[in-house]
TIRO-2110 file (N, C-alpha, C; in Angstrom, 1 decimal):
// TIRO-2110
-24.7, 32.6, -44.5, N, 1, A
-24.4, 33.3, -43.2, CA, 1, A
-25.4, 32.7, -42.1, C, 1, A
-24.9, 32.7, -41.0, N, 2, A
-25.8, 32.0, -39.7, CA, 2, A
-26.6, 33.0, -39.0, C, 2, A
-27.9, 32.7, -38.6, N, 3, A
-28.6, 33.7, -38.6, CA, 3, A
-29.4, 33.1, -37.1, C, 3, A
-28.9, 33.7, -36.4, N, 4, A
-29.0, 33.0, -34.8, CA, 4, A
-30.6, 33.4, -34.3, C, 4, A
-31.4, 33.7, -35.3, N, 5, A
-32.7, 34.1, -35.2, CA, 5, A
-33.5, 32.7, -36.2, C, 5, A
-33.1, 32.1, -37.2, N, 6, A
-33.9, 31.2, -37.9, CA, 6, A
-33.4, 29.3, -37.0, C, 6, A
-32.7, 29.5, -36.3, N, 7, A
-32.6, 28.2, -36.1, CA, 7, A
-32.5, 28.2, -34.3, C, 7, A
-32.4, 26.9, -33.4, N, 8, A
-31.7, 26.7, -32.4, CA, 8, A
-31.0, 27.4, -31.9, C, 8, A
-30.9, 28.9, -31.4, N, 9, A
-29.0, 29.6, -31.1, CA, 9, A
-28.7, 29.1, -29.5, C, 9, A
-27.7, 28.4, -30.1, N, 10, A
-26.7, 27.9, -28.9, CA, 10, A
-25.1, 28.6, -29.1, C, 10, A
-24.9, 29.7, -27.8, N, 11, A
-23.6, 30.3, -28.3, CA, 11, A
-22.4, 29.3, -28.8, C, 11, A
-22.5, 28.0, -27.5, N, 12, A
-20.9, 27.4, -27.8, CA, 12, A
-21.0, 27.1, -29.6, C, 12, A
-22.1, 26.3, -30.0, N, 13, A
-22.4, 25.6, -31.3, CA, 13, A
-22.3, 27.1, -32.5, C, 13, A
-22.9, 28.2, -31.8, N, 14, A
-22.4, 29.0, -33.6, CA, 14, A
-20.5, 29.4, -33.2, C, 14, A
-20.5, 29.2, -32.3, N, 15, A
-18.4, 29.5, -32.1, CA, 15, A
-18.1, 28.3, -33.2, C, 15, A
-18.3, 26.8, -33.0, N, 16, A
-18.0, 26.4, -34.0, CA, 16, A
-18.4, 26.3, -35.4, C, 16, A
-19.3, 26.7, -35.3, N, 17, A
-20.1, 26.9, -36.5, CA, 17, A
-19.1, 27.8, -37.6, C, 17, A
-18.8, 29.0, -37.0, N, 18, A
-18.0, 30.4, -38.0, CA, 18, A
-16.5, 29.7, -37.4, C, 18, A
-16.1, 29.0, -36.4, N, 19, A
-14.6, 29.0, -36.4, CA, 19, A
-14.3, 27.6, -36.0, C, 19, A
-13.5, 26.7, -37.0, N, 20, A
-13.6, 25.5, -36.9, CA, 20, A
-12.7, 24.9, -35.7, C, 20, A
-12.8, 23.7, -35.2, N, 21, A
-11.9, 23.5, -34.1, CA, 21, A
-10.6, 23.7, -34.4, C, 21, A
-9.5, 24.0, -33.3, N, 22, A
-8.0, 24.3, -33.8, CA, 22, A
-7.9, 25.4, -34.5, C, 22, A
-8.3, 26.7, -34.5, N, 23, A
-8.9, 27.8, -35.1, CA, 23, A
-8.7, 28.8, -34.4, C, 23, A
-9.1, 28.9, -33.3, N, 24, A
-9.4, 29.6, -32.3, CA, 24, A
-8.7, 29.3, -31.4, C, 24, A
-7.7, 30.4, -30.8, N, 25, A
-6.3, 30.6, -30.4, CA, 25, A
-6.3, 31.9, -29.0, C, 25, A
-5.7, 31.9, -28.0, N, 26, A
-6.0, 32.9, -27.3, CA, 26, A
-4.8, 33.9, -27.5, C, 26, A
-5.3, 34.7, -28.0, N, 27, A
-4.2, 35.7, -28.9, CA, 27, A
-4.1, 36.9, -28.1, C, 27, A
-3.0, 37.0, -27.4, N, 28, A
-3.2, 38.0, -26.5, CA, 28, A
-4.3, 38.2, -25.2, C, 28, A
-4.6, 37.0, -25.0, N, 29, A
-5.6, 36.7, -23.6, CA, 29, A
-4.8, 35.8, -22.8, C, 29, A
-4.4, 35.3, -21.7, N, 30, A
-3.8, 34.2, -21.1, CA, 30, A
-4.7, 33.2, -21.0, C, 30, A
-6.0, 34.2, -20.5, N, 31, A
-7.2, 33.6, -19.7, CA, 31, A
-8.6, 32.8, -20.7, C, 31, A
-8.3, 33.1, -21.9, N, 32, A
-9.3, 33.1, -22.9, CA, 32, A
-9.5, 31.2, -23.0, C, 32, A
-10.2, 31.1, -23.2, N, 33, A
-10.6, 29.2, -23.9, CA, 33, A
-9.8, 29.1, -25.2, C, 33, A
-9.4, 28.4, -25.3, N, 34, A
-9.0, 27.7, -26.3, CA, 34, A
-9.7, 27.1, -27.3, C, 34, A
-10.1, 27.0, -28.9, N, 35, A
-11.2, 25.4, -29.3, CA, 35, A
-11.2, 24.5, -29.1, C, 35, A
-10.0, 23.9, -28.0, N, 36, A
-10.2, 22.5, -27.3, CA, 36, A
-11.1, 22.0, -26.4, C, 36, A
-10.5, 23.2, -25.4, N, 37, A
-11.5, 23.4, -24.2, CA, 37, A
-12.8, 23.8, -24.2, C, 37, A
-13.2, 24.7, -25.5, N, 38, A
-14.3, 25.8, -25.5, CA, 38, A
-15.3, 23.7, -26.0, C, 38, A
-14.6, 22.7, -26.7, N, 39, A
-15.1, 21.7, -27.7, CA, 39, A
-15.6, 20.9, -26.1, C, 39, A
-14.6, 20.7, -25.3, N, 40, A
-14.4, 19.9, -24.1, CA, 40, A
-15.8, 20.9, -23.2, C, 40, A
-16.3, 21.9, -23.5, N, 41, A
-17.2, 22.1, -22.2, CA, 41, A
-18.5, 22.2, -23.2, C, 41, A
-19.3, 21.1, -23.9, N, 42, A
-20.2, 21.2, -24.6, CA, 42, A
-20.9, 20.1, -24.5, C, 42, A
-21.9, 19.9, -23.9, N, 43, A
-22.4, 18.3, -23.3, CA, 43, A
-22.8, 17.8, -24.2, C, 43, A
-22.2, 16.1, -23.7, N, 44, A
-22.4, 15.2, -24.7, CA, 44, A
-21.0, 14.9, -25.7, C, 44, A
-20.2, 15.8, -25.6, N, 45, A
-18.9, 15.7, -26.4, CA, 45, A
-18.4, 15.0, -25.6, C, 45, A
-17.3, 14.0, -26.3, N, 46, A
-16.5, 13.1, -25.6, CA, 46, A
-15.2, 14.0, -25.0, C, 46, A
-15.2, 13.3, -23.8, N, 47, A
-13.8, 14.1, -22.7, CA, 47, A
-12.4, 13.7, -23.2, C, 47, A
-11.6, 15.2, -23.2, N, 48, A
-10.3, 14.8, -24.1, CA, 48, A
-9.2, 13.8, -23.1, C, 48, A
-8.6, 13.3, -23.7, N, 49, A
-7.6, 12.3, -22.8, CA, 49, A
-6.9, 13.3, -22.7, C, 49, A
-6.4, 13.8, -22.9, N, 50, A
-5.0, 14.4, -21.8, CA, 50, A
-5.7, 15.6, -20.9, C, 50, A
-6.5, 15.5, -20.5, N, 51, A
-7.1, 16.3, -19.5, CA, 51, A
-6.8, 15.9, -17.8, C, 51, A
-6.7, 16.0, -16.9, N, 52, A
-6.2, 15.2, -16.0, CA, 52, A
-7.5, 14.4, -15.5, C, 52, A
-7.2, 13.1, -14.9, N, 53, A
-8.1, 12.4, -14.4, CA, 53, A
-8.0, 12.1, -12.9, C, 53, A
-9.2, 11.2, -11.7, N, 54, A
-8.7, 11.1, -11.0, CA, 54, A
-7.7, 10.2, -10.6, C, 54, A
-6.7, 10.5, -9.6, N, 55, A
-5.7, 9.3, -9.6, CA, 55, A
-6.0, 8.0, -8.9, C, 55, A
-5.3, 7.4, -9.6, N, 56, A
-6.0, 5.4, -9.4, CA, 56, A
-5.2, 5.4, -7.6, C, 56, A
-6.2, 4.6, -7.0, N, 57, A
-5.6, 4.5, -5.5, CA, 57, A
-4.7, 3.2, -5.7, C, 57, A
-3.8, 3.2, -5.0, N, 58, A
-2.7, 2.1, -5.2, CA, 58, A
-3.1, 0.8, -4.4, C, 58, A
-2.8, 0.0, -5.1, N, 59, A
-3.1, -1.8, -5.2, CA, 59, A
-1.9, -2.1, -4.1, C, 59, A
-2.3, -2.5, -3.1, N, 60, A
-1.3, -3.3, -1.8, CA, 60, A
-1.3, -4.4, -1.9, C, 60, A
-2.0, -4.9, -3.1, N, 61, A
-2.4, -6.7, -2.1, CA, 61, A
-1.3, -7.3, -3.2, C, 61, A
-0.3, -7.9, -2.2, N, 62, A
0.9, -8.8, -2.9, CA, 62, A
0.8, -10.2, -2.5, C, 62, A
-0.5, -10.7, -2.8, N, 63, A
-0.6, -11.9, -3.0, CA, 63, A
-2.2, -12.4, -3.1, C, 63, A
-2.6, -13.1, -3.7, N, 64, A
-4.4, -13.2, -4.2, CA, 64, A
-4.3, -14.7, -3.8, C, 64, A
-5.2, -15.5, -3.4, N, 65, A
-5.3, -16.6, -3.8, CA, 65, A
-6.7, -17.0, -4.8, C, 65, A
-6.8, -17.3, -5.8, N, 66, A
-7.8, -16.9, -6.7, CA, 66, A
-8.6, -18.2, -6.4, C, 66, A
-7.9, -19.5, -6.6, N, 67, A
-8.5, -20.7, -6.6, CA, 67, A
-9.4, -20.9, -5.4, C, 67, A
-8.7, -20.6, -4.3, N, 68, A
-9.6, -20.3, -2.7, CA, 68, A
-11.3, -19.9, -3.0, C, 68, A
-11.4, -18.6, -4.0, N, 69, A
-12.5, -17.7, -4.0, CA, 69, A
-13.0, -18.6, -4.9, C, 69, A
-12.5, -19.5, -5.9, N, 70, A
-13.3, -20.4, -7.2, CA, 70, A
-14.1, -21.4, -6.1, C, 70, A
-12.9, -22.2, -5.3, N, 71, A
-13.4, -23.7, -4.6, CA, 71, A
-14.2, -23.5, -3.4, C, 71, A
-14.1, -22.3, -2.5, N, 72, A
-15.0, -21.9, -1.6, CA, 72, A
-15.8, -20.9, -1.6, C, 72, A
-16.5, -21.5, -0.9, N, 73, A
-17.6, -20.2, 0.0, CA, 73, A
-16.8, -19.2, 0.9, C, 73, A
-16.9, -18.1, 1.1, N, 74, A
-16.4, -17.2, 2.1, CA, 74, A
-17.1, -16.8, 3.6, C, 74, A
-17.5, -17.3, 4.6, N, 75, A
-18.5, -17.7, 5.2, CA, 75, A
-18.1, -16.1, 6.5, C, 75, A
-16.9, -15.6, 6.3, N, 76, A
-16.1, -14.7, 7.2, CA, 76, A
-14.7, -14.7, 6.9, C, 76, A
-14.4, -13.4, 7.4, N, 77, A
-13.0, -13.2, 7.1, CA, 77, A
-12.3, -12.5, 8.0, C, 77, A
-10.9, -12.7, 8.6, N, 78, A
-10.2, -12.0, 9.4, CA, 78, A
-8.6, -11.4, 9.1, C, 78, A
-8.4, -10.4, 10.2, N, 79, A
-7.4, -9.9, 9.5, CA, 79, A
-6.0, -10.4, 10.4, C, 79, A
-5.2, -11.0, 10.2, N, 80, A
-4.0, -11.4, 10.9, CA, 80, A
-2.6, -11.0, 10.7, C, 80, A
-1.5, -10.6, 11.4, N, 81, A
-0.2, -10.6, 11.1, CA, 81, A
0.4, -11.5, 10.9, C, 81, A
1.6, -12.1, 10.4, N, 82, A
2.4, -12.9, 10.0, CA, 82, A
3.7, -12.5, 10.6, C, 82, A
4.2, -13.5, 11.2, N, 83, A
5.6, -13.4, 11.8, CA, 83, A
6.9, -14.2, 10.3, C, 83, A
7.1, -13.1, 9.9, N, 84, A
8.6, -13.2, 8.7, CA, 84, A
10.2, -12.6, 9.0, C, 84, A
10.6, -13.3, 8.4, N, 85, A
12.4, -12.8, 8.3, CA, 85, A
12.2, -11.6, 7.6, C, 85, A
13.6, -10.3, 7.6, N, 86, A
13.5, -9.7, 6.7, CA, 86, A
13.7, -9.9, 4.7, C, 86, A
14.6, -11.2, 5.0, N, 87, A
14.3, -11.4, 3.3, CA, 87, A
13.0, -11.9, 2.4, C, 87, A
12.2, -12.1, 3.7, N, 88, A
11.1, -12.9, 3.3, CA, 88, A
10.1, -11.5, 3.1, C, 88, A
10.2, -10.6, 3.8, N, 89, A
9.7, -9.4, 4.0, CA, 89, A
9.8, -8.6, 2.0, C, 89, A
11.2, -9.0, 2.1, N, 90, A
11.8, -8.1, 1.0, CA, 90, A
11.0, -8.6, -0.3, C, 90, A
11.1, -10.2, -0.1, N, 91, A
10.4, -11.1, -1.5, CA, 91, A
8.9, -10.5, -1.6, C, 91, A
8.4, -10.6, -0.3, N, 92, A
6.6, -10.4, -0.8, CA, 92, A
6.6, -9.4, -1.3, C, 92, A
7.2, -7.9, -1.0, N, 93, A
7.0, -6.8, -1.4, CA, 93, A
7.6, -6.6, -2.3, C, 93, A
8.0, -8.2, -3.6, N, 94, A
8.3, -7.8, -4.9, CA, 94, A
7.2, -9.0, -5.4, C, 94, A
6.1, -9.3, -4.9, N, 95, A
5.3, -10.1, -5.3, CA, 95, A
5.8, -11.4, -5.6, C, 95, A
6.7, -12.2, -4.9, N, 96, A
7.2, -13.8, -4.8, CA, 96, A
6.4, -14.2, -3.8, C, 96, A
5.2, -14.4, -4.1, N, 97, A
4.5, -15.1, -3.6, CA, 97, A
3.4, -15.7, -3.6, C, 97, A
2.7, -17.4, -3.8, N, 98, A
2.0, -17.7, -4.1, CA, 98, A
0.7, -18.6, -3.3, C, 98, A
-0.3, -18.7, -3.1, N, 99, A
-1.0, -19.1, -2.1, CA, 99, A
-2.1, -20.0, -2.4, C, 99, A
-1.6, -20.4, -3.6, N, 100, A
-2.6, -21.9, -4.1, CA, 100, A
-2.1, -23.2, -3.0, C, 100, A
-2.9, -23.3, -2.7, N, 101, A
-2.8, -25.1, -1.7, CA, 101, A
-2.9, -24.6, -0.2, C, 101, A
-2.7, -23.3, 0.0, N, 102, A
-2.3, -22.9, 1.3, CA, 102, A
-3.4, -23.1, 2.5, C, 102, A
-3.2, -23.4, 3.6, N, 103, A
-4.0, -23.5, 5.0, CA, 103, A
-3.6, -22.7, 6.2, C, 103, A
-4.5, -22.9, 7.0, N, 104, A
-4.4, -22.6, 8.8, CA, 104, A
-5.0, -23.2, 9.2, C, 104, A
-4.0, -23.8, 10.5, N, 105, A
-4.4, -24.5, 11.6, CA, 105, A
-4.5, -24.1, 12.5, C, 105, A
-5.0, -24.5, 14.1, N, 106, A
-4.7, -23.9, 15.1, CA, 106, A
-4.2, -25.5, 15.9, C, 106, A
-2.8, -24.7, 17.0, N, 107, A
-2.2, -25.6, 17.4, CA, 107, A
-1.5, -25.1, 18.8, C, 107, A
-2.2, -25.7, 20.0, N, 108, A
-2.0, -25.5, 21.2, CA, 108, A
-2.1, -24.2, 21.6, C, 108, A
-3.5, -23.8, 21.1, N, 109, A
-4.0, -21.9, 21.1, CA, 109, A
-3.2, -21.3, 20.4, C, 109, A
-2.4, -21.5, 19.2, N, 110, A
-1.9, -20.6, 18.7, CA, 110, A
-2.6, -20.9, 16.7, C, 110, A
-1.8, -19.8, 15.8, N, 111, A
-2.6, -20.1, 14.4, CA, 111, A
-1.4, -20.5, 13.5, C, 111, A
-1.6, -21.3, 12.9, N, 112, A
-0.3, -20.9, 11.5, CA, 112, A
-1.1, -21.3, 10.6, C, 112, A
0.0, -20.5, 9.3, N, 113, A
-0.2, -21.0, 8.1, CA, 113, A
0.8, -22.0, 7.5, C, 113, A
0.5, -23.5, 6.6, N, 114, A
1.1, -24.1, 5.7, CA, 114, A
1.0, -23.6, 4.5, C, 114, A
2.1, -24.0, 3.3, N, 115, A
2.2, -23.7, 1.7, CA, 115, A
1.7, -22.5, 1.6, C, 115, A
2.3, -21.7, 2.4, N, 116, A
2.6, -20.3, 1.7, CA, 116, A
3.8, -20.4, 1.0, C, 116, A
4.1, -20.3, -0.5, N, 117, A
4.9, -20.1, -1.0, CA, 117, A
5.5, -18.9, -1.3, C, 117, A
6.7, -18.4, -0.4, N, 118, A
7.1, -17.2, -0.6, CA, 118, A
8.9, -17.4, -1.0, C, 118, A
9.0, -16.9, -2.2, N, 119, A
10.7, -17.5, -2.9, CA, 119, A
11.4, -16.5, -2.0, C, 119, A
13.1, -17.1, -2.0, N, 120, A
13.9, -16.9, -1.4, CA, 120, A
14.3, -15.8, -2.3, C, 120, A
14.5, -14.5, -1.3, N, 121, A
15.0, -13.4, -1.9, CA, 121, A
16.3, -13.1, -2.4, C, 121, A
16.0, -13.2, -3.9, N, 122, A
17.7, -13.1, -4.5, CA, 122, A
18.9, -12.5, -4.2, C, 122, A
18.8, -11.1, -3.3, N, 123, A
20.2, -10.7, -2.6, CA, 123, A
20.9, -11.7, -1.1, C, 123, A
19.7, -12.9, -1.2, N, 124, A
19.9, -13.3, 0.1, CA, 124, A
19.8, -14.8, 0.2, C, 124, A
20.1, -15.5, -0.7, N, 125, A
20.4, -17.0, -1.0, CA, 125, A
20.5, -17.7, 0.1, C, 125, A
19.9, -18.8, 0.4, N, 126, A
20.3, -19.5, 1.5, CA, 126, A
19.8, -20.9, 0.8, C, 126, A
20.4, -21.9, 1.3, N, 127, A
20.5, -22.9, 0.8, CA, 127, A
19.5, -23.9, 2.0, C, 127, A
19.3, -23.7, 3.3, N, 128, A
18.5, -24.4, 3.7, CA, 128, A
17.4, -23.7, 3.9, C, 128, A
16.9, -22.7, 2.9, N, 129, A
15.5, -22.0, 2.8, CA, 129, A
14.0, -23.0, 2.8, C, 129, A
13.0, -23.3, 3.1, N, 130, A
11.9, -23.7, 2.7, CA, 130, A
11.0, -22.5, 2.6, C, 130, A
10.7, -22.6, 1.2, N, 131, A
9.7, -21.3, 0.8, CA, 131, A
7.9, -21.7, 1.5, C, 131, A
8.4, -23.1, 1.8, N, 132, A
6.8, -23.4, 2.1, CA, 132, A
6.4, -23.7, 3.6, C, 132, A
7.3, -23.1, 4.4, N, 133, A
7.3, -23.3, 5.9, CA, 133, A
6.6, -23.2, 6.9, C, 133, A
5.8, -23.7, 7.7, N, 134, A
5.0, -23.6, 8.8, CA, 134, A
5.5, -21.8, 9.0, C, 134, A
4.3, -21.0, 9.1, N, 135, A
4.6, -19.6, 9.7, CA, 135, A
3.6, -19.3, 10.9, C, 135, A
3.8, -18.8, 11.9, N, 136, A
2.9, -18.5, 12.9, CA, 136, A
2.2, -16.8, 12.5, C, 136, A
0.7, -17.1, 12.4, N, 137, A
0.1, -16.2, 12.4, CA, 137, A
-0.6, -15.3, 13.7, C, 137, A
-0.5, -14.0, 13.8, N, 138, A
-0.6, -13.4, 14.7, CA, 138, A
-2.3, -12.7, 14.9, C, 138, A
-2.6, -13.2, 16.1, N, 139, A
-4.4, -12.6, 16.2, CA, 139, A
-4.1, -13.1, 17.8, C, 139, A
-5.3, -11.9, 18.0, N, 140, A
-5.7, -11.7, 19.4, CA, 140, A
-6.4, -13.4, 20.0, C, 140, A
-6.7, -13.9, 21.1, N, 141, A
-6.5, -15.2, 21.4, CA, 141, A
-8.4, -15.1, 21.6, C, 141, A
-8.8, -14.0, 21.8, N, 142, A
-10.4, -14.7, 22.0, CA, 142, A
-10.8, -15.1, 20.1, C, 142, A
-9.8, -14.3, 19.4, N, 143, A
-10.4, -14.4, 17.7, CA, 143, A
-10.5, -15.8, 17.5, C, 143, A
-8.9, -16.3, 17.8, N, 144, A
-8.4, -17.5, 18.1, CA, 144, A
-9.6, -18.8, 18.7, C, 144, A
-9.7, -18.4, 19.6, N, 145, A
-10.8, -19.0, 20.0, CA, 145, A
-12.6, -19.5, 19.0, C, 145, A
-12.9, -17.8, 18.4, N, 146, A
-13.9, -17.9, 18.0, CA, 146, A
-13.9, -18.4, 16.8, C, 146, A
-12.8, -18.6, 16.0, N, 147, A
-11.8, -19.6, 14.8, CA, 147, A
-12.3, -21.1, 14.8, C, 147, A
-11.1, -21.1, 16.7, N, 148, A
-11.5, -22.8, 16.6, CA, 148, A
-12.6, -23.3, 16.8, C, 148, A
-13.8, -22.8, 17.3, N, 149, A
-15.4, -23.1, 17.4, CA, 149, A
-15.5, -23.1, 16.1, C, 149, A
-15.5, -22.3, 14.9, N, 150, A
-16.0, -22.7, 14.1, CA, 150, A
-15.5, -23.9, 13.0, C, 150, A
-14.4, -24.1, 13.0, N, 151, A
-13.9, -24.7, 12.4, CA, 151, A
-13.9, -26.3, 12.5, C, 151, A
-14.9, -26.6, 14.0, N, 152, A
-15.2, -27.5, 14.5, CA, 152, A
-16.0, -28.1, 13.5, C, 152, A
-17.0, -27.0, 13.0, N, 153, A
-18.3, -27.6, 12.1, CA, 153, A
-18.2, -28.4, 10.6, C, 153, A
-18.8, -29.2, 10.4, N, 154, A
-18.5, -30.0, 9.2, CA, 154, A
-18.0, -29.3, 8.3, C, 154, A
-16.8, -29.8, 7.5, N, 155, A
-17.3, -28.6, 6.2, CA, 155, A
-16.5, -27.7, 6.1, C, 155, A
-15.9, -27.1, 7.3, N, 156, A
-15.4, -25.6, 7.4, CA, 156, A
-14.0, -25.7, 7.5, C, 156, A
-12.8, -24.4, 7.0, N, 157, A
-11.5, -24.4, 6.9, CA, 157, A
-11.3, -23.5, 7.1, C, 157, A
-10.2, -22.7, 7.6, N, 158, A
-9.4, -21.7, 7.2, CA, 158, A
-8.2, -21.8, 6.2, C, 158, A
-8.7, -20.7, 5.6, N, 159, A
-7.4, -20.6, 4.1, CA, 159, A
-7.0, -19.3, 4.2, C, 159, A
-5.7, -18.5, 4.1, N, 160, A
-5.4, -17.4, 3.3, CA, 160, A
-5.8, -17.1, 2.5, C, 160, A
-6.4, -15.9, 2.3, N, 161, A
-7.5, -15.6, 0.5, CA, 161, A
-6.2, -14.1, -0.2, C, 161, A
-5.5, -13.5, 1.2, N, 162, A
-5.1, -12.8, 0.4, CA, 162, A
-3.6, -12.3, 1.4, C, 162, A
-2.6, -11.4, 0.8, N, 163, A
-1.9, -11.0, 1.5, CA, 163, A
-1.4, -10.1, 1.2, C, 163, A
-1.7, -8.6, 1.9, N, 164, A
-1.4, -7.5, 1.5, CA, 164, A
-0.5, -6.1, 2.4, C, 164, A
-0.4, -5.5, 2.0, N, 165, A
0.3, -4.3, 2.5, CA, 165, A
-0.8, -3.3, 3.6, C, 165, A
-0.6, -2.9, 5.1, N, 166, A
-1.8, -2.4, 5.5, CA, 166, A
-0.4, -0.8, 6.6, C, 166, A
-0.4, -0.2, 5.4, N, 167, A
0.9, 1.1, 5.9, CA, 167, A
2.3, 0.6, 5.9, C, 167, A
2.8, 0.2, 7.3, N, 168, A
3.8, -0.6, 6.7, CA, 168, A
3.8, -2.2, 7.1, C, 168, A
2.8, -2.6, 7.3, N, 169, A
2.9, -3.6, 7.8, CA, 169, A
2.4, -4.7, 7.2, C, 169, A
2.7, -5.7, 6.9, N, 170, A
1.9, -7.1, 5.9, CA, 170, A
1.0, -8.0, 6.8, C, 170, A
-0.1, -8.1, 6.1, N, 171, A
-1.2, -8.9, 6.8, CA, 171, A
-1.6, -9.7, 6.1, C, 171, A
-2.4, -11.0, 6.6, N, 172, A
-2.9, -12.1, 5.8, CA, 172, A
-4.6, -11.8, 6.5, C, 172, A
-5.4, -11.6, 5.2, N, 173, A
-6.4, -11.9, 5.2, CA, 173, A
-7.5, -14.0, 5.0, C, 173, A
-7.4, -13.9, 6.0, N, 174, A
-8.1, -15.6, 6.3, CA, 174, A
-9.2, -15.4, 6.3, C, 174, A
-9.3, -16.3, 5.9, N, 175, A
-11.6, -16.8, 5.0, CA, 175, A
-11.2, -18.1, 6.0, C, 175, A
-13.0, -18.4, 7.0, N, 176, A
-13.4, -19.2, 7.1, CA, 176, A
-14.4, -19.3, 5.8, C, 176, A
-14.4, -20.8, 5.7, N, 177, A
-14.8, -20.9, 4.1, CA, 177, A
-15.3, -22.7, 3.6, C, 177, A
-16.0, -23.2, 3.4, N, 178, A
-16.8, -23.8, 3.6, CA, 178, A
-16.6, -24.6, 1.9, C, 178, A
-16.7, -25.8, 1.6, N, 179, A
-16.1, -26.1, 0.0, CA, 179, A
-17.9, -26.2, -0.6, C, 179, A
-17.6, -25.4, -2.2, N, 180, A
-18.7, -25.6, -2.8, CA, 180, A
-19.3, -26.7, -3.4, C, 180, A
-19.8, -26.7, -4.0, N, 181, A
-20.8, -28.0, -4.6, CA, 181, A
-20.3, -27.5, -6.2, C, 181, A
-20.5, -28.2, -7.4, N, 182, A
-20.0, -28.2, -8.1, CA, 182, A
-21.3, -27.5, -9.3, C, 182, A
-22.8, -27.3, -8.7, N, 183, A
-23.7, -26.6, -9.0, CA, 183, A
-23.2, -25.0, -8.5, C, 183, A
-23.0, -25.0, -7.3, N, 184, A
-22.4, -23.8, -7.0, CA, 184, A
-21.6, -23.1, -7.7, C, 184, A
-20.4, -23.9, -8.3, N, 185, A
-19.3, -23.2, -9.2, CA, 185, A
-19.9, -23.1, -10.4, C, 185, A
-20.7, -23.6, -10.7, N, 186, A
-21.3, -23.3, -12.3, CA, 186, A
-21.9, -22.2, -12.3, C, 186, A
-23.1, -22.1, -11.2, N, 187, A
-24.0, -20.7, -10.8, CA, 187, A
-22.8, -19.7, -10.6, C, 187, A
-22.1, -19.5, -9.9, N, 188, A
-20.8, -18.6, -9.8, CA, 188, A
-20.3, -18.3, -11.0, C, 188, A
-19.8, -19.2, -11.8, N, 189, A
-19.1, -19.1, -13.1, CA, 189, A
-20.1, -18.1, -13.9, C, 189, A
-21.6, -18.6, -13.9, N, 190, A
-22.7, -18.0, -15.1, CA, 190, A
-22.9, -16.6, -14.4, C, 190, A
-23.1, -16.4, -13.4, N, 191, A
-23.4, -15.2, -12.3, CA, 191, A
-22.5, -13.9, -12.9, C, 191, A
-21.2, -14.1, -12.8, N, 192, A
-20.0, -13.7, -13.1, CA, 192, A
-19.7, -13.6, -14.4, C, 192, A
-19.9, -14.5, -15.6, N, 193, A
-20.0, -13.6, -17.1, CA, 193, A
-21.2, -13.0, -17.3, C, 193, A
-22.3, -13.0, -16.7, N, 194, A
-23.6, -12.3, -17.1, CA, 194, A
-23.2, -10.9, -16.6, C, 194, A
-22.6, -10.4, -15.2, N, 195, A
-21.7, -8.8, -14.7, CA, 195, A
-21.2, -9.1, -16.2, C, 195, A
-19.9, -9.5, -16.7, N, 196, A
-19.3, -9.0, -17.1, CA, 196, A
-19.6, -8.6, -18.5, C, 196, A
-20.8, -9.2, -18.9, N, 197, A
-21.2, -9.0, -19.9, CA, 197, A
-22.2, -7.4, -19.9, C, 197, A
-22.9, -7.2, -18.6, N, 198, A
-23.4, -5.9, -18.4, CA, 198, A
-22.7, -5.0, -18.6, C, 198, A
-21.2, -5.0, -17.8, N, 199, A
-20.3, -4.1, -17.6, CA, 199, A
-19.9, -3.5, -19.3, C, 199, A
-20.1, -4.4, -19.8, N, 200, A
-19.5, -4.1, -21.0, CA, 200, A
-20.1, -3.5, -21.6, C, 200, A
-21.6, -3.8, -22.1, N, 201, A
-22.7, -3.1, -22.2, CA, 201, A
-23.3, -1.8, -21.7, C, 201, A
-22.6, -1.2, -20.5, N, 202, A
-22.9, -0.1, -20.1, CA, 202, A
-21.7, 0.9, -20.9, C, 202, A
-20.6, 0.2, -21.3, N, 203, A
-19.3, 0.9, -21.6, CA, 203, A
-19.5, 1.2, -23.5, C, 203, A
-20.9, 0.2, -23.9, N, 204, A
-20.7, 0.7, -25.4, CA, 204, A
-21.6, 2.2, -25.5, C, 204, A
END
């Protein structure tokens, strides 16, 4: 018999102690705990999965350029509109689209992007489509400006790094961005499994 005077008395711990989990039932209470829940509010117990969690915030970005973030530096970044057709509209927002090779120029004060590859949307076939077309990008003209000063400098580019959903409207995020040294990608490379090896370590 348990003798809540010879040892530690912790109420939740003698509940399981005299009544094993799944045991204890709320019988004629609506409001009573359950041995799930009574097991779930005892620190240090692990949290049951079907308990609700919070909800994951939804991922917009329909298009990454990953290589961009390996081969450069990110030295700034801006946020721009894109001038698209509606089928071209319809493709990105089923993720057809890819942005390895991709650039921006500026040309007679204005911006575009090259090799944006964005596929021709299947309900809407056209035969003289180029998925990889000169597109005019949309920014205010002093940004424009403060772009082309920089891009003057040795060294320096604009790339699309990403292109995402911002309410309803699709935007291309552009990196001025600078190319790395090949010590740099190693240090990046090592930098980045040493996180991921913490991360993982914090999770055992």
């Amino acid at each position: 018999m348990i003798n809540k005077y010879n040892w530690n008395y912790n109420p939740a711990l003698l509940i399981h102690k005299v009544f094993p989990y799944n045991t204890i039932t709320a019988r004629g209470n609506p409001g009573a705990q359950t041995s799930q829940s009574v097991k779930n509010s005892i620190p240090g117990q692990p949290r049951d999965s079907n308990m609700p969690s919070k909800p994951r915030q939804p991922d917009n970005t329909l298009a990454k350029n990953k290589k961009a973030y390996h081969d450069y530096e990110v030295l700034d970044t801006y946020e721009a509109g894109i001038r698209l057709t509606g089928p071209e509209v319809k493709s990105l927002r089923e993720h057809k689209c890819n942005l390895k090779g991709s650039f921006a120029s500026i040309w007679h004060g204005e911006i575009f992007a090259d090799n944006i590859h964005i596929s021709a949307y299947r309900f809407a076939p056209d035969p003289s489509y180029n998925p990889t077309k000169r597109r005019k990008l949309l920014l205010h003209e002093k940004e424009i400006e403060k772009i082309g000063l920089k891009i003057n400098e040795k060294g320096t580019t604009i790339i699309p790094l990403e292109i995402y959903l911002k309410g309803s409207l699709i935007k291309v995020k552009l990196g001025l961005c600078r190319g790395r040294k090949l010590y740099d990608k190693r240090e990046m490379l090592r930098k980045r499994d040493q996180d991921l090896e913490t991360r993982r370590a914090m999770k055992r």
